[in-house]
C-alpha positions as CSV (number, residue, x, y, z in Angstrom):
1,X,-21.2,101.0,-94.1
2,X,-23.2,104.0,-95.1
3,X,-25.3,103.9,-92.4
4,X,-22.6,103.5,-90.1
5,X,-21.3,107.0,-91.4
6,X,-24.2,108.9,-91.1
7,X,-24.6,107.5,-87.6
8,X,-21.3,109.1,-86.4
9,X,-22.1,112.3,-88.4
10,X,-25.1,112.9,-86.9
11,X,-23.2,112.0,-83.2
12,X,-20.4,114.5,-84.4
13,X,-23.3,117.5,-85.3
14,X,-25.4,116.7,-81.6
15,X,-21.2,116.8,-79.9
16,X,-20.3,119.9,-81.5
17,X,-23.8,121.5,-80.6
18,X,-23.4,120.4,-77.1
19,X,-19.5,122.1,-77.0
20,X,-17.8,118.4,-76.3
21,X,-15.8,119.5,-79.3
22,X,-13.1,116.3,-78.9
23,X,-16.1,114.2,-79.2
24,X,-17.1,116.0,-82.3
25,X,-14.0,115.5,-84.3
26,X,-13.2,112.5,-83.1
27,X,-16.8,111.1,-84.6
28,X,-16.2,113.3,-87.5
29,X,-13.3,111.7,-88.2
30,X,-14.2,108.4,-87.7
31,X,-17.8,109.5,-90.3
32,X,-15.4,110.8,-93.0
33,X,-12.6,107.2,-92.7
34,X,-16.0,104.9,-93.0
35,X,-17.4,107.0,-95.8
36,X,-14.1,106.5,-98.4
37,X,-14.4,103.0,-97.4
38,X,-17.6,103.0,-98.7
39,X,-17.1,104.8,-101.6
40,X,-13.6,102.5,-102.5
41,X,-15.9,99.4,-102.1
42,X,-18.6,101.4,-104.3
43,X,-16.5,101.8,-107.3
44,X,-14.6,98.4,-106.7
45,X,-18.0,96.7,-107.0
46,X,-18.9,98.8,-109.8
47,X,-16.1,97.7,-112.0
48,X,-16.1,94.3,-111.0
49,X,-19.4,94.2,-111.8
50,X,-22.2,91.2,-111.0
51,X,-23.5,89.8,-113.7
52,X,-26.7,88.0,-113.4
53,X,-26.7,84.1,-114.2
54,X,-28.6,82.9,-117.6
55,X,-31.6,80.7,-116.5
């Protein structure tokens, strides 16, 4: 999920560099929705916690 939000970041720099400025927001956009998805399922997993099984 990460990854996939640095992917359209970096796509959203290389837009706005070339001037395709739609492009650029639309992939910045789309970098900052998958980023708070990452970070919800972060700290859900966080506070659910796995716990390792005893051998």
């Amino acid at each position: 999920m990460l990854s996939w939000a640095i992917t359209f970041l970096i796509i959203a720099l290389i837009a706005g560099v070339l001037g395709f400025t739609a492009a650029a927001g639309t992939a910045a956009w789309i970098a900052k929705i998958l980023f708070l998805v990452f970070i919800v399922l972060f700290i859900i997993s966080l506070i659910s916690g796995r716990r390792a099984t005893p051998l």
